[in-house]
N, C-alpha and C positions, 0 to 999 in steps of 0.2 A: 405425425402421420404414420398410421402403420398398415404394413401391407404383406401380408400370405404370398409367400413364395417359394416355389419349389428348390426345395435345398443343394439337391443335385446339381441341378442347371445353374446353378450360381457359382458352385462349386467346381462345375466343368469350364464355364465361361468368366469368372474373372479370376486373375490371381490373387486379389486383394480377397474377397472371399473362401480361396483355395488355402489360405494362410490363414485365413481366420475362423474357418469353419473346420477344416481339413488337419490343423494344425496340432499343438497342445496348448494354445490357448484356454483360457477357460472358459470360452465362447464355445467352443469348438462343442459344447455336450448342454447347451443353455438350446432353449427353445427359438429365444428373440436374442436379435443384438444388434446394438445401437450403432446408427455410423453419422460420423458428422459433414457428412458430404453436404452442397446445397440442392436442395431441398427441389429446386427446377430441374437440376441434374441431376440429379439422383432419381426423379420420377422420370424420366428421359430413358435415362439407360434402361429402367426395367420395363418402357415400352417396348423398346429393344428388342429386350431379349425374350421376354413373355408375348409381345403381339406376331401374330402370323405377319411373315413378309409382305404379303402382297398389301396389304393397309396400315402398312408402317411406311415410310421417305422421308428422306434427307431434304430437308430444305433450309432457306438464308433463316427463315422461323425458328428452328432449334439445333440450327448445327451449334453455335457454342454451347449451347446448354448441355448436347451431346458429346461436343468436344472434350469437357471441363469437367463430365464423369467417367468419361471413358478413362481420362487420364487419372482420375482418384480411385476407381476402382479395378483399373489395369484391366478394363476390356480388351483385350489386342485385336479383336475382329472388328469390333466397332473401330478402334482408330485406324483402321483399315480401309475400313468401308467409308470415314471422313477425310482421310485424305484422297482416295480415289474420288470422291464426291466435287472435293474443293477445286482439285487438278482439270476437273470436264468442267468445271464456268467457264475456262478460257474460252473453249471449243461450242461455245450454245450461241443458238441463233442472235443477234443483238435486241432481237424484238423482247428474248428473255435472262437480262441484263440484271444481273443483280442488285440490292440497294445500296448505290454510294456510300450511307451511314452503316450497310454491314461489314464492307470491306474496312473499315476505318477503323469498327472494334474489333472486326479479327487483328487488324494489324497491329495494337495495342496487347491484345490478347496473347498472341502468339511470344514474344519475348518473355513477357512473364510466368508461362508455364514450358518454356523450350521448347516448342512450337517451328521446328525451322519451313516445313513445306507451307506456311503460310508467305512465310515472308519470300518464297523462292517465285509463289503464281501472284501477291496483289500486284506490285509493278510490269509485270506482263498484261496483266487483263487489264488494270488502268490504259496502256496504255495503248493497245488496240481497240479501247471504246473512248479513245480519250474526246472524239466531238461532243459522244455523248453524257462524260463525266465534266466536263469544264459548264456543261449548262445545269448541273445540278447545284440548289441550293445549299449542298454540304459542302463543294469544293473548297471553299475558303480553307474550311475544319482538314482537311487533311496535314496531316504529322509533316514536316519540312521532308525529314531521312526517308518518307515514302514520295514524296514530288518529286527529289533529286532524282531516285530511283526509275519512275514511272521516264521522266524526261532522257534520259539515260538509255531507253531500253531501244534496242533494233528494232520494234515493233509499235515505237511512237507512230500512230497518225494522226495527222490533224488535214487540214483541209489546206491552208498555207501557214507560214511561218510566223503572220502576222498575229492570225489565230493562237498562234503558242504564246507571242510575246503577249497577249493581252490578258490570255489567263494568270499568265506568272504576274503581272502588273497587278490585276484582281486579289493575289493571292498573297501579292507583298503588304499592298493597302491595306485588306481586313487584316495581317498580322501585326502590321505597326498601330491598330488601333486596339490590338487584343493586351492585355496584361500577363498573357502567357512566358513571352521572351524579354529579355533583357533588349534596352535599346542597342548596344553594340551588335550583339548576337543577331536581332534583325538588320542591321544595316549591312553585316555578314552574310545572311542569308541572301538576301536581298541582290547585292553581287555575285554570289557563288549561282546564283537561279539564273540568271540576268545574262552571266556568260556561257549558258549552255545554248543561247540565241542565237541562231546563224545569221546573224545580223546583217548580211550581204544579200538576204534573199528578202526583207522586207521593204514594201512600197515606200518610197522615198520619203511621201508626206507622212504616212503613221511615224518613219523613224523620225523626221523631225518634228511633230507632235510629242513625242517622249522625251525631248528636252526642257518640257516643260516643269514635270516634275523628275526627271532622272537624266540631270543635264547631260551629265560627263558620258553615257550611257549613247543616249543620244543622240548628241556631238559625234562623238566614234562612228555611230553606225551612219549618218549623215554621209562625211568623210569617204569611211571604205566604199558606201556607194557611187560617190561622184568619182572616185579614184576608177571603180569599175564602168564608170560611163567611158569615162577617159581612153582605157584599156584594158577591154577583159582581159580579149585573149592573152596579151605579156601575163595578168595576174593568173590565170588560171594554168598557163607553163608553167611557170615557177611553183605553183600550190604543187602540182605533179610531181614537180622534182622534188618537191621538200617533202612529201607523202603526207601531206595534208587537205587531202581534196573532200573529205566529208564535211568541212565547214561550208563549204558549197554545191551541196547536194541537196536538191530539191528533195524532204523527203516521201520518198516514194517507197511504198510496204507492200504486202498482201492484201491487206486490208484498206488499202484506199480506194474510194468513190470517186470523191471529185478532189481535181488541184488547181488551185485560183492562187493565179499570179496577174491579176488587173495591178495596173497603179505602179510597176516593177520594170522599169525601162533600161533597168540593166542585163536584164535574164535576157538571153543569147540564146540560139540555138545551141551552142557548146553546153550550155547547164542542162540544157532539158537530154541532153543525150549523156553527156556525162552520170547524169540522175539517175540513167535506168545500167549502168554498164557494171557486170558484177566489183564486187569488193577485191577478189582475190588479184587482179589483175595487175600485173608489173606494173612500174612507173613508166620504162619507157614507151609501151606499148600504151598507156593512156596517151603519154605525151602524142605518139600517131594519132590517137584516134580525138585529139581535142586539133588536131593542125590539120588534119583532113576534112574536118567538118567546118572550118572556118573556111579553107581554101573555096568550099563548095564543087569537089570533082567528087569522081567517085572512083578514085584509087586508093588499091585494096579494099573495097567497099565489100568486096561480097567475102573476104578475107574477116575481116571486121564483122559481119554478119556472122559469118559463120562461129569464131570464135567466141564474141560477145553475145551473140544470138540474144538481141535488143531491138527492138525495133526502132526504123527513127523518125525523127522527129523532124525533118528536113520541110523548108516551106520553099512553097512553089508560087511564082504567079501567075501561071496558068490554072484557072478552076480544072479546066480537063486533065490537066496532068498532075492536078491534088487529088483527081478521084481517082484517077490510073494509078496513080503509084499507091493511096492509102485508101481501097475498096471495103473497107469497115467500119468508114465516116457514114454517119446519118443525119447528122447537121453542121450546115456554116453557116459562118456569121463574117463574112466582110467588109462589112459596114464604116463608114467614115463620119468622124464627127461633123455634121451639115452647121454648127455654131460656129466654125474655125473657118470655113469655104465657104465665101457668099456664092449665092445663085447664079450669080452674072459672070463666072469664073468658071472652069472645066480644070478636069486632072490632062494634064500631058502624059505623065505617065509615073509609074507606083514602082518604087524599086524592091527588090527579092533578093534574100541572103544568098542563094544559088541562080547558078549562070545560065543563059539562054541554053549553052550547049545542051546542057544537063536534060535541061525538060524535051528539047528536040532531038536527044538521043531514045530516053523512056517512050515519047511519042510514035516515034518510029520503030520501037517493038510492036506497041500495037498496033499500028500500022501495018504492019506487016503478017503479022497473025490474022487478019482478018474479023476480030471482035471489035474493034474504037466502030465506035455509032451505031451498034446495030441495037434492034430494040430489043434483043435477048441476051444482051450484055451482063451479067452480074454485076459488074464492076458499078454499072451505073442502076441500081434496084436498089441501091437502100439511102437515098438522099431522099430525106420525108420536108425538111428543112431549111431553106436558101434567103439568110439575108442580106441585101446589097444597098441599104440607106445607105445614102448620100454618094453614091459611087455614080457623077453622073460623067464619068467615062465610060459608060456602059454605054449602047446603039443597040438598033434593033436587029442588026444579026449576032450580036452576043446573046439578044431573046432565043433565037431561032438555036442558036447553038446548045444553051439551057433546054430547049423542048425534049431534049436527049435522055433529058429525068421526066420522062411525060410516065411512067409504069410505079414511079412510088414518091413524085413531086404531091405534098398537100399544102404546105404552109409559103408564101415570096413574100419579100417585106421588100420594093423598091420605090420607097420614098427618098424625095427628091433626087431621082435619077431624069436629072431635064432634058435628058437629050433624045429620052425614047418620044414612041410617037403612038396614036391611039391602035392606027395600022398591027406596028409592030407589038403592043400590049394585046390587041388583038387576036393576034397570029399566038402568042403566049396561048391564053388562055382555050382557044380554038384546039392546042395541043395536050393542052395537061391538062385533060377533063376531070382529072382527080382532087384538084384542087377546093379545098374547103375556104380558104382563109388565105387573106390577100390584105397587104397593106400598100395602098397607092398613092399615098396622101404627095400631092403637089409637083403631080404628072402631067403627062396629057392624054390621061384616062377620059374616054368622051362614049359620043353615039355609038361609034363605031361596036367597041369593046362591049358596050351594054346590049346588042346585039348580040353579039358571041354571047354572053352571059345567058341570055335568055332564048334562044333559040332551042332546037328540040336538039337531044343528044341520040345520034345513033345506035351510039355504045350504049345507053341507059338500061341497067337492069331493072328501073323503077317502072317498066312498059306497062304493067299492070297496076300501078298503082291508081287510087280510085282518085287521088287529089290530079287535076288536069297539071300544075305546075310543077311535078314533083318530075318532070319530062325533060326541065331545065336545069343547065347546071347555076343558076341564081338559087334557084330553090335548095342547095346541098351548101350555101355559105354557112358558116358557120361566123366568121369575121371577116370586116371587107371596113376601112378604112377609108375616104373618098374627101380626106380635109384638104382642101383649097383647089381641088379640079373644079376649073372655072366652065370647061367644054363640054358640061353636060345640060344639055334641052329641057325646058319643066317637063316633055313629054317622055323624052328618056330616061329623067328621074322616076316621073310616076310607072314607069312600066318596069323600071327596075327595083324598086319599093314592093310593088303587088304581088312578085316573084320571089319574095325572101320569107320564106316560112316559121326557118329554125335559125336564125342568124340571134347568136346571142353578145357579141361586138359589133354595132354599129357605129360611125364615126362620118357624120356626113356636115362637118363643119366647112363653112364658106363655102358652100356650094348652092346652085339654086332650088334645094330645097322649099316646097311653100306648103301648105293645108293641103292645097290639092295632089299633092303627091303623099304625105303622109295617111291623108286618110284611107287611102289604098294600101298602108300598110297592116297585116294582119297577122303577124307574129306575135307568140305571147312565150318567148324565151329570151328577151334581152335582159341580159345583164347589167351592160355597159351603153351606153348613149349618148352621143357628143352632136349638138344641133346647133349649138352656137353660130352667131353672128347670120343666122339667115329669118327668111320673116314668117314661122311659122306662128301661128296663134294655137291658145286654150281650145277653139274647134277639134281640131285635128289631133295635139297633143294631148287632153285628158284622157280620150278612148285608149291610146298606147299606154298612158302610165296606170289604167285601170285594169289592161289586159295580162301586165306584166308584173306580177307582184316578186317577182327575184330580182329587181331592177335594183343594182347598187351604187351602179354612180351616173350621174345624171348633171351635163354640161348645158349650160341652156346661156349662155351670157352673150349680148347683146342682140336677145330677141327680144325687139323693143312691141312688137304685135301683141305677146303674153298677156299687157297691160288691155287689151281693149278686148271690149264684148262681142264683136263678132267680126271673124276673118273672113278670108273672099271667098270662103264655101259658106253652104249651110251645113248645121250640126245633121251628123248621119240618123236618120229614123226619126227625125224629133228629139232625139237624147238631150236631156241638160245637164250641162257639166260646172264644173262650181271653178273658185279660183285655181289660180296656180299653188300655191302654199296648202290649200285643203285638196288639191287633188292629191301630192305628193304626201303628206304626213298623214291621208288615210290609205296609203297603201303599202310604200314603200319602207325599207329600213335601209338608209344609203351609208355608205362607206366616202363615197369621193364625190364632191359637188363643187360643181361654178356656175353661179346663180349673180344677176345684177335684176333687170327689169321685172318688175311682181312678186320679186322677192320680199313680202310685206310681213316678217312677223311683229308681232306688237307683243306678248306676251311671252315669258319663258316656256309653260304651255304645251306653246303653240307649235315647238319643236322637241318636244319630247312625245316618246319615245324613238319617233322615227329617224332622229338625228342622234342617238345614242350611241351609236356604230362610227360614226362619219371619224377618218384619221386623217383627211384632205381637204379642206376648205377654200373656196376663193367668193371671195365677193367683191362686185365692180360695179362701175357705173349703172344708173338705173334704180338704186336700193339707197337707201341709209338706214342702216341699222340701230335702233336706239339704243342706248347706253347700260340699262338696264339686259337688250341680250346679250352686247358685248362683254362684260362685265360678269355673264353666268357662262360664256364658253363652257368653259373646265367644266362646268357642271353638266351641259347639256351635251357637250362631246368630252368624253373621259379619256377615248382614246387619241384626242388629236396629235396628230405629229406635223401635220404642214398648215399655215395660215397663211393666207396671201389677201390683203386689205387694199383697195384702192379706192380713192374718193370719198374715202369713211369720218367719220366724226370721233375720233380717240379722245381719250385722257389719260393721265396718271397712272387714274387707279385703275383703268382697265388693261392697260400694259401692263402693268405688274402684279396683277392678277394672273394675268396670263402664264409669265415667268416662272409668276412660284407655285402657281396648283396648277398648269399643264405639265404634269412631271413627261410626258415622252416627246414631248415640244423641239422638234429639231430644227424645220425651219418658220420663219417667221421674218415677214418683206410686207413691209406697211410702204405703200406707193402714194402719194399726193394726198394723205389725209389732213385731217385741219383737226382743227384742236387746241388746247393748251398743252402740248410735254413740255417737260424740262428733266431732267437731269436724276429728278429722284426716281422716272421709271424706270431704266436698267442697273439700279442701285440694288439688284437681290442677283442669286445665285440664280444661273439655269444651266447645270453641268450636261444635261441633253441638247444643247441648240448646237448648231454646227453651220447654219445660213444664215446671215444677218443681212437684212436687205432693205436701207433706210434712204428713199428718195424723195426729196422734199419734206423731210416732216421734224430734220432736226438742226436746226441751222445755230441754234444754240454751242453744239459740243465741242468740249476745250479737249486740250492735250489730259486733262486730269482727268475728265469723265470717259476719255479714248482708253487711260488705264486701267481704272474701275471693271471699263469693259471686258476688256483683257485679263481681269482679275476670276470675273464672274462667268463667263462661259469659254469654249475651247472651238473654237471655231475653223472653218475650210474654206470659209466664202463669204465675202463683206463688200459691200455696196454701201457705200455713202453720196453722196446730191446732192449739193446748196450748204454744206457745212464750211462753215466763210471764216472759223475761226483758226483752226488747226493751220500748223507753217509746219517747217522744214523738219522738226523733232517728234513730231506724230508718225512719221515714217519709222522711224529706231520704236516707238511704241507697238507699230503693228510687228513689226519682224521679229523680235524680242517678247511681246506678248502670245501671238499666233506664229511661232515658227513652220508651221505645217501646212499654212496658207495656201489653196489651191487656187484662188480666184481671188481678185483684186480690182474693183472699179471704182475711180475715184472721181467725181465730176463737180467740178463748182467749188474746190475745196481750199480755197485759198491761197497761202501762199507753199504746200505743201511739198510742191515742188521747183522749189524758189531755187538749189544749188545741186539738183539733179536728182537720180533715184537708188544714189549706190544700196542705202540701207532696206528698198524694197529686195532690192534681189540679193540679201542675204535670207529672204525667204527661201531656201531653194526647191520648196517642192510647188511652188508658184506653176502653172500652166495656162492662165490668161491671165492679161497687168489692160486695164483702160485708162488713161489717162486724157483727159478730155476739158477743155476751159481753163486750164486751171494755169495760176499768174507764173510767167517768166519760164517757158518752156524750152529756152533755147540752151539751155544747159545739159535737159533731160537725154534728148537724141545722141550726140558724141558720149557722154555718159553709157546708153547702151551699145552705141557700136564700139567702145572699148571693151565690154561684156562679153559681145560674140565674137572676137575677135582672138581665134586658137588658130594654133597651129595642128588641129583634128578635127577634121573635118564629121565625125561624128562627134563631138564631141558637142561643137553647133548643135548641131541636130535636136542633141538630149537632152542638154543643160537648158539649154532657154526655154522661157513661156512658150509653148505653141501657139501662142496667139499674144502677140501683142501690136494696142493701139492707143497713139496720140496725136492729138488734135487740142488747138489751140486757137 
């Protein structure tokens, strides 16, 4: 290639040219002169310097190529203007994040031409985008001496610690399968990566999941956490003293969004404030401020503030004195798991790492100030968000209390709160007319409250609008949830249906929904739809699934009406409307379905395209699906990730079909199917299942195929039912196979628990054990109350299942 250029400017701007033009070369008085630079770079740099600035830039496109001539022909401006270039990637929005595979040749690049400011910014910018470099297809590819580094850096974020350990795990696997390293070298890597983990801050069960393949790894972090269940506080004095407190430090940057510590029943309010308290800070004054925060007083507290100037992290159990003290919250989540507390039970009461004094001291400032409850309060203006499932310690003057957030309340989720009353739901909503979206499922949401709902609003800025229902605040739902409120009238239904405009989450399962109330419904924005178990028919429901074509999940199971030609209305205008199955796959494209009665495909067909999306599956009583479509799942949903089968007719080959071409297949719970299995369908890999939920349909399985199991997927949660074969040594199978085991019901299972349960509760990240029928259970009980039996009373608390049950 040859190219006309000004001699001068070559000669002004590189040295390499200055020496060889300039020189006594014998170039120096030749017309042309040859350079063997490459040929991308070399046409680079004279973009450079020959194009006007303003349509010339630096980008991941030709920085090496400009790199790698500036450096041959001794541009010093250009490698000026590429280091300053490379140094602001740190500093750009994340939205303009450069490509993983560039950072990876520069950092190749840079060693072999002396290159040091490369290697000073890739592990900085790694790893302040590190959520969004561990989800890139290159990551594996990255050089060991650059992961070290990235991991290393004060400016690691990730989301939690679990997140880090899973990329490095990602990152060991594709290397032990690469031919790049020596095996030692990776089994070295591999450790040296492994212990940059702070091992103490990951969820119990992920750590003991990684004993599966990285025992010793493991094991260890297992260990340190149940030590830290035991006693933090002692471990984290002594980390202080010994100036070791970063190994348990939540890490927390500039650059963090969000920090998810679910699943981690070690972390203490002492981590989360330690987390945020600077580095420089003496030992002994940590050691204050980790003894102060356990005692829960607040001496020297404003001392501590002041000097740490941290915010804290202090929880309250009072809601009012969580918004009083932390006025920058816009959602809670107080929620209790309703699986663990049957209905027919109540909380006494909820205990709080800080003392009564504490909150009736803060109380009593405002109090006294004259702001607590007034409606121009700031403190209470930005709670958009409030939810209290399963907290049925709650009463209706704790509603009334709540109405306090009536100026920026839109979202309450107070499912199974059994003790309110329609009254005081009522009075709720009568207050916080702002309200969009309400979850009540299995209240005593009734007449009363649908009332309030639908009545005219005073405040309504909609006064002029031309629709007459847009007066109520029914008509402003957006989601309203209403499964299993028994205390609503077919009249109160229907009037509260006809009022819902834009409601794009409906949930009106077990309730007395019929035709005659849906066909009053006129919305054409549902997303989401849950009708189950009530007796609407094809009348009423074709017109909705015709109006609603963004409809993606669609609940209809045990509407046994579906099946017949006509419900106890007449079709509106004469309309005729066709089956259940041809109304939905000509309209809809669904993501999430439970479907039993009309559910009739006969043809693969007949669920394509509109089931192409579906990741959620249930089908139950009412349907049997033929073999031929169970057998094309995979095919007709590509993405499925949940199954749930009851009363179905399986085989074989449709099990194991499912296994090995549902590659995102996580959970999968066949309930009373019939059929012929045996043993050769969970004989393949399913590295994505994590739910195993088999009742009644395998009563064949030995202690060898429970292995196989264990071989073949990585599971959190197993249900077994009628399996009569397995004894005392299936237990050492599961805990040994699924160390990480979160859920455990064993029903019918012979003599499994024939000399107690010690080897289940070497699972330890276990949080519900069922044990139920099963032969010679009087060994099991004394077995566990030796288990819970410490001398720490937290320690109870932590270690054990949160749910366990037996019955015999």
């Amino acid at each position: 290639l040859a190219v006309r250029a000004d001699r001068s400017r070559l000669i002004e701007s590189s040295s390499y040219f200055r020496a060889l033009l300039g020189g006594s070369f014998s170039e120096s008085g030749s017309g042309y002169v040859r350079i063997s630079c490459d040929l991308a770079a070399a046409v680079q740099v004279l973009r450079y310097l020959f194009e006007p600035p303003a349509s010339f830039a630096i980008s991941h496109h030709n920085f090496l190529p400009l790199l790698e001539g500036a450096l041959f022909l001794a541009v010093e401006s250009l490698l000026v203007d590429c280091e300053r270039w490379f140094r602001t990637v740190r500093s750009r929005n994340p939205s303009m994040v450069v490509p993983l595979d560039f950072i990876i040749e520069a950092w190749y690049f840079a060693p072999k031409h002396g290159v040091t400011f490369v290697e000073d910014v890739c592990p900085g910018y790694l790893a302040q985008n590190f959520v969004q470099v561990i989800s890139s297809r290159s990551f594996v590819h990255i050089p060991y001496d650059l992961l070290c580094s990235t991991i290393e850096s004060p400016n690691l974020t990730v989301d939690s610690e679990k997140q880090l350990c899973e990329a490095i795990l990602s990152w060991v696997s594709a290397s032990r399968q690469s031919c790049e390293q020596s095996v030692s070298n990776s089994a070295d890597n591999q450790l040296s990566l492994l212990s940059k983990v702070r091992v103490c801050l990951l969820p119990l069960g992920f750590a003991a999941g990684t004993k599966r393949n990285c025992f010793e790894f493991g094991n260890n972090a297992v260990c340190m956490i149940l030590n830290l269940l035991k006693d933090s506080l002692q471990t984290l004095l002594h980390t202080v003293t010994d100036d070791n407190l970063d190994s348990y430090r939540i890490r927390l940057t500039e650059y963090s969004k969000k920090i998810v510590l679910s699943g981690c029943p070690q972390l203490t309010t002492q981590f989360l404030y330690i987390s945020a308290l600077p580095t420089d800070l003496d030992a002994v004054f940590k050691r204050t401020i980790v003894s102060d925060v356990n005692d829960g007083c607040l001496n020297h507290y404003n001392g501590l503030v002041k000097k740490a100037k941290t915010l804290s992290f202090r929880n309250f159990e009072d809601l009012q004195c969580l918004l009083l003290r932390c006025p920058w919250i816009n959602e809670i989540n107080l929620s209790i798991d309703t699986s663990i507390i049957l209905s027919k039970y109540s909380i006494i009461s909820s205990r709080s790492e800080v003392r009564r004094d504490v909150n009736r001291n803060l109380s009593s400032y405002y109090m006294q100030s004259g702001l607590y409850g007034t409606s121009g309060n700031p403190v209470f203006s930005n709670i958009s968000k409030l939810i209290l499932e399963g907290r049925n310690d709650i009463t209706d003057m704790n509603l009334l209390e709540i109405s306090m957030l009536k100026s920026s309340l839109c979202y309450i989720n107070i499912k199974h709160c059994t003790l309110l009353t329609d009254d005081g739901i009522s009075t709720l909503l009568l207050n916080c007319r702002k309200m969009h979206s309400m979850v009540l499922s299995y209240t005593s949401f009734g007449n009363h409250s649908i009332q309030t709902l639908c009545s005219l609003d005073p405040s309504d800025s909609f006064s002029y609008h031309k629709d007459e229902h847009a007066h109520v605040m029914a008509f402003r739902l957006q989601e309203l949830h209403l499964e299993g409120c028994e205390g609503i009238s077919c009249a109160a239904m229907s009037q509260l249906v006809s009022n819902m405009n834009i409601v794009k989450s409906l949930c009106l399962r077990e309730t007395s929904l019929a035709d005659g109330a849906l066909c009053n419904f006129v919305g054409s924005s549902l997303e989401y739809l849950d009708i189950s178990e009530t007796v609407v028919s094809m009348v009423s429901l074709a017109p909705v699934i015709r109006r609603n074509s963004n409809l993606s999940c669609l609940k209809t199971a045990g509407c046994r009406n579906l099946l017949f030609e006509q419900g106890e209305v007449q079709s509106t205008s004469g309309n005729k409307y066709g089956r259940f199955l041809q109304e939905i796959t000509s309209t809809c494209y669904l993501e999430d379905v439970e479907m039993g009665w009309a559910f009739c495909p006969v043809r693969v067909d007949d669920l394509i395209p509109s089931f192409s999306k579906v990741r959620r599956m249930t089908v139950g009583l009412g349907t049997t699906l033929p073999e031929n479509i169970l057998h094309a799942l995979p095919e007709i949903c590509p993405f499925l990730e949940s199954l749930v089968l009851r009363f179905q007719v399986i085989s074989d080959r449709v099990v194991r079909n499912l296994l090995e071409s549902s590659t995102n297949l996580q959970v999968l719970c066949l309930h009373y199917c019939l059929g012929n299995l045996t043993s050769f369908s969970f004989q393949t890999m399913a590295p994505a299942l994590r739910i195993l939920r088999l009742q009644w349909v395998t009563p064949w399985i030995t202690n060898d195929d429970l292995t196989i199991l264990t071989q073949n997927c990585n599971l959190v949660e197993l249900l077994l039912s009628g399996c009569k074969l397995l004894d005392t040594s299936s237990q050492e199978i599961i805990s040994s196979g699924w160390p990480n085991l979160a859920c455990l019901q064993l029903e019918e299972c012979g003599q499994i628990t024939l000399d107690g349960v010690d080897s289940i509760l070497d699972c330890k990240a276990l949080e519900e054990v069922l044990l139920r029928h099963t032969v010679s259970m009087k060994n099991s009980i004394p077995m566990f109350n030796r288990a819970i039996t410490t001398n720490n009373p937290a320690e109870e608390a932590r270690i054990l299942p949160s749910k366990i049950r037996i019955s015999s």
